[in-house]
C-alpha positions in Angstrom: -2.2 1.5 -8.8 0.7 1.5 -6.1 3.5 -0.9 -5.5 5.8 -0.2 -2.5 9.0 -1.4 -3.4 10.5 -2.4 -0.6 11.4 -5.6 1.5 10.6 -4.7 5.1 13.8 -6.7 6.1 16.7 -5.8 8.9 18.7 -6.0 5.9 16.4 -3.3 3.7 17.2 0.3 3.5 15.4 3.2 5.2 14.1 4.8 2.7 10.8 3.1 1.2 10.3 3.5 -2.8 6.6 3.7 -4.0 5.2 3.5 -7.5 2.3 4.8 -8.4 -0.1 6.0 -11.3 -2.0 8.4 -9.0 -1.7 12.0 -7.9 -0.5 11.6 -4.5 0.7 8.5 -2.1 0.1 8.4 1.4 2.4 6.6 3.5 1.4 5.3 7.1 3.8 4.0 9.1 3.6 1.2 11.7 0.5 1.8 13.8 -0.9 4.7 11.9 0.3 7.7 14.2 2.4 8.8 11.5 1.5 9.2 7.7 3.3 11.2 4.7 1.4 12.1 1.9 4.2 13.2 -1.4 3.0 14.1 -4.9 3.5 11.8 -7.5 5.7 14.0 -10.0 4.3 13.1 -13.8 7.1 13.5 -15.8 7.7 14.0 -19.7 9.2 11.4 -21.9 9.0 7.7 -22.3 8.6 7.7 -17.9 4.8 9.1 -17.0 5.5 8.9 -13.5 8.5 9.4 -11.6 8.7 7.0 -8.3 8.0 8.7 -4.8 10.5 7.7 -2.2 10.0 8.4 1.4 13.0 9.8 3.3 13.9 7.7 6.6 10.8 6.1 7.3 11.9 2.2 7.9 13.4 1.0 10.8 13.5 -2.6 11.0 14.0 -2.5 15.4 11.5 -0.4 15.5 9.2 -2.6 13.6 9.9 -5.7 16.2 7.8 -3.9 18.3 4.6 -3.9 16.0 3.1 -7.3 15.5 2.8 -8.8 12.3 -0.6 -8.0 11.4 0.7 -3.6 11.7 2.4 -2.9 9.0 3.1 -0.5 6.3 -0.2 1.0 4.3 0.2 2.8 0.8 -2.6 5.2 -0.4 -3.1 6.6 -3.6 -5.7 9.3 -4.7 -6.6 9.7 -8.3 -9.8 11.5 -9.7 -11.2 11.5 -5.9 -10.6 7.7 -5.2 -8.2 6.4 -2.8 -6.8 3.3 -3.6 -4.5 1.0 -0.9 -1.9 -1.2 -0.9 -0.3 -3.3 2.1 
C-alpha cells in the first residue's frame, strides 16, 4: 500500500510525505529523469511504519512545465512486488 500525502498545489510544501506498508518507496519525479528510492523505517510500538518524506522534491513552477497527464509516481516493494501509486 502507498498514499502520497501531498496536494500538488502552488500553495503545498516541498517536501512530499509518503505512507507506506512496504520496505522501500520509490519516488519519480515529473517526467521520470529523476527517482529516489528511501527505506521505509518499521518502527516499534503502537506505529509499524514510520512515514518516508522526501526532502525538496516539489516545485509547483516547475510542474507548469509538465502537462497534466506527467505527474508524480509512488513505488513500493514488499516481498519482491512493486506496487504504484499516482
Amino acid at each position: 500500500m502507498v498514499f502520497i500525502a501531498h496536494e500538488m498545489s502552488p500553495f503545498s510544501d516541498a517536501d512530499v510525505v509518503v505512507f507506506s506498508n512496504c520496505d522501500s518507496v520509490r519516488l519519480s519525479v515529473y517526467d521520470g529523469t529523476e527517482s529516489r528510492t528511501l527505506p521505509v523505517v518499521h518502527a516499534q510500538g503502537h506505529m509499524p511504519n514510520a512515514p518516508v518524506i522526501f526532502k525538496d522534491v516539489w516545485d509547483f513552477w516547475e510542474a507548469r512545465e509538465y502537462s497534466y497527464k506527467q505527474k508524480k509516481l509512488a513505488e513500493s516493494k514488499y516481498g519482491g512486488r512493486r506496487n504504484y501509486r499516482r
